[in-house]
N, C-alpha and C positions, 0 to 999 in steps of 0.2 A: 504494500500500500504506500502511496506517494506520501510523503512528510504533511504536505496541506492537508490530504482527506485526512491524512491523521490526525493532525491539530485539532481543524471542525471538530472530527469526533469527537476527542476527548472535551475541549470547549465544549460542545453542545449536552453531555453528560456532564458537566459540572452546572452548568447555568441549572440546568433541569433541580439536579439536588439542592444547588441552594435555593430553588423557588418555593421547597418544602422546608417552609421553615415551623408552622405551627401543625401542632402534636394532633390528627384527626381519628376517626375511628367511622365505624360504617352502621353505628347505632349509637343511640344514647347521647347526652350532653353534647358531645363534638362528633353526631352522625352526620351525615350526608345531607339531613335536612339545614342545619346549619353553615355546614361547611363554604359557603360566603361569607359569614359571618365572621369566621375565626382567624383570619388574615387577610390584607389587603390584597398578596397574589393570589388570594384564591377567588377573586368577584365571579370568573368565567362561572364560575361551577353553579352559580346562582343565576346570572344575567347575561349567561352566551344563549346564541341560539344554533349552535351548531355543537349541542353536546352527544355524547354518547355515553349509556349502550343506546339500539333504536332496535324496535320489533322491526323484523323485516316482514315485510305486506306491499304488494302491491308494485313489486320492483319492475319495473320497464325493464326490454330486451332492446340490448343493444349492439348491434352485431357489429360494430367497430371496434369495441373493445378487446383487445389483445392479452391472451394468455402471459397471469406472471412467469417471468423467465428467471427459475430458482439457481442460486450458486451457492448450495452450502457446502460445509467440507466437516468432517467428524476434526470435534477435539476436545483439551480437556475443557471441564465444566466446571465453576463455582457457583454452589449452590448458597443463598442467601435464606434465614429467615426474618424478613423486616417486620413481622408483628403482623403484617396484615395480608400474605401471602408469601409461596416459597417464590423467590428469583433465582435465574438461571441467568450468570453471567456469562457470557462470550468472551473470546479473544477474536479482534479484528479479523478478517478475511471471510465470511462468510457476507453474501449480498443476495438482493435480490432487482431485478428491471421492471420496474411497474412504468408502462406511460413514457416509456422513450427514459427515465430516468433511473438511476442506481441509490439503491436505499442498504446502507450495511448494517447488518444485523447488532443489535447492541445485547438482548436480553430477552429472555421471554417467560413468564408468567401462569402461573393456575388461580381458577374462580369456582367457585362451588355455592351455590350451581352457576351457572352460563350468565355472563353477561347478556350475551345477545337471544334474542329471540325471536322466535320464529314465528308466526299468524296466530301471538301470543303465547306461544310455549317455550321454556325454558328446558333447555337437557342440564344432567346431573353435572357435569363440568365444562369449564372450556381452558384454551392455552390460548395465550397471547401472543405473538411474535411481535416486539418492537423493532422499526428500524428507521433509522436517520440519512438522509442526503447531505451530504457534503455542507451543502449551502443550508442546513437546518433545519428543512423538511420531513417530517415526519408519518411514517406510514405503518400501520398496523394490519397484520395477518392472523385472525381467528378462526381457531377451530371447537367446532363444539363434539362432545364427549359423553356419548352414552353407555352405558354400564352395559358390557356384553363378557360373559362368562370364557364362553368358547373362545375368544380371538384377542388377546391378551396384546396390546401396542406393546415393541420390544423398546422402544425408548424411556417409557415412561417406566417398563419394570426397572430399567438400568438407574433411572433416577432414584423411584422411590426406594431403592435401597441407604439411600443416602441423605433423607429427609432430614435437615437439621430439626429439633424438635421445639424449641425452646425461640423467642426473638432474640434478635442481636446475633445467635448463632450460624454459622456457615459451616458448609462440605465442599472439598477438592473432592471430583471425581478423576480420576488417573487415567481411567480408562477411555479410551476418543469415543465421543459420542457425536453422532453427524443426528442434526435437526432437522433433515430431513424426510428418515425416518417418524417425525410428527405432521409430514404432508398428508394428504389420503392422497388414492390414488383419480378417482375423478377432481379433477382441478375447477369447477366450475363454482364462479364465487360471483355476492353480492358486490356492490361498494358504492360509499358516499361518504363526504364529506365531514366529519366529527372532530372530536377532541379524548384527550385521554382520559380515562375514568376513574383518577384519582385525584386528587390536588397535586399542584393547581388547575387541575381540566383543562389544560391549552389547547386550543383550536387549533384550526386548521390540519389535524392530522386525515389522512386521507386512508378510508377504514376499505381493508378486504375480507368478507365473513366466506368460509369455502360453504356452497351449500351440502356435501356428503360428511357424515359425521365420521368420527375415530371413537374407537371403542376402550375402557378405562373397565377395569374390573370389577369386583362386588370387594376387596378387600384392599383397592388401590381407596376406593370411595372410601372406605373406612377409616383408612388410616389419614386419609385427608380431611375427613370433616371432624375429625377428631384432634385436628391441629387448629380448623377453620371451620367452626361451623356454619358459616356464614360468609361469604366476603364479595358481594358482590354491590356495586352500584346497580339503584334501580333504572326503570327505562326512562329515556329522555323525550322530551316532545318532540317533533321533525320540524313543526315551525317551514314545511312547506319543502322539505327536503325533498331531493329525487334519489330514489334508491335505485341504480342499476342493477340490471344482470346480463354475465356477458356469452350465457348460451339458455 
């Protein structure tokens, strides 16, 4: 990676952290319904109108839209527990092309249940994929995650071995793990327009929901709602949004 995209990157991971500055939660006193309230950078999460999650309903085809063109590469993983889900940090070189544009992978995420939803349904989980453009563009790749017995994701077995259990705590995974293996295999995804869905909610991120789910165990579920019983932001209003799809 050239020394600028690297710069941006790291730059655009540190702006992001220090934007979190006040202490939230996703109930109670400093839940979500407040979460404007509790810090100046957090006004979006109250007064954007391009938040996320969004029930997807209704999504127009748009046959211009162009299959994302994935570049990941298996490596190691640092596993985070921030208190309010695990994070999975990356080492630079992994990208993806959305839109004529390159977005590198920074980190990616669990929600239990699903942020996003579908003609109002929620599945048991979903994974995040965050990732950054150069110039500070921001784009998110979601998958949602339904409990199936038989057909076990190898990725996620590899992770949940490794669950930090406790916040503040993290796991080195040693072993290369390529992200992959968290794509499904039909590629066919929503997207519009949103924001991230934690504080400070910052706009303009540009959301990809795949519509075929990935499957997550009965005892993967477990031991995740058992760290999170909860952690999901609820839906957002569209405020006139156009949800694509691009088959």
């Amino acid at each position: 990676m050239r020394f600028p995209v690297l710069a941006a990157f790291v730059l655009g991971l540190a702006t992001l952290a220090a934007a979190q500055t006040a202490p939230w939660d996703y109930t109670g006193k400093r839940g979500e319904l407040v979460w404007g309230k509790l810090d100046p950078a957090y006004q979006a999460c109250s007064k954007g109108h391009e938040q996320s999650p969004l029930d997807i309903r209704g999504a127009h085809l748009n046959k211009a839209l162009q299959p994302i063109d994935f570049h990941y590469i298996g490596e190691a993983i640092r596993l985070t527990n921030d208190g309010h889900t695990i994070v999975a940090h990356v080492d630079p070189g992994s990208y993806i092309v959305a839109g004529g544009v390159r977005y590198d992978l920074v980190e990616f995420s669990f929600h239990h249940p699903s942020e996003e939803a579908v003609k109002g349904k929620l599945s048991e989980m979903d994974v995040q994929l965050l990732h950054r453009s150069a110039d500070g563009k921001m784009a998110m790749v979601a998958m949602r995650l339904v409990e199936d017995a038989g057909n076990p994701n190898a990725v996620l077995a590899a992770l949940w071995k490794h669950l930090p259990k406790t916040a503040g705590a993290s796991a080195k995974i040693a072993d290369m793990v390529d992200p992959a293996g968290l794509l499904p295999a039909d590629r066919g995804y929503w997207t519009y327009m949103g924001s991230l869905t934690t504080p400070p909610c910052t706009e303009g991120v540009r959301w990809f929901v795949f519509e075929q789910e990935l499957s997550v165990s009965r005892d993967q579920l477990r031991i995740f709602a058992a760290l999170f019983r909860m952690n999901t932001r609820g839906l957002q209003e569209p405020h006139g949004r156009r949800i694509e799809a691009n088959e």
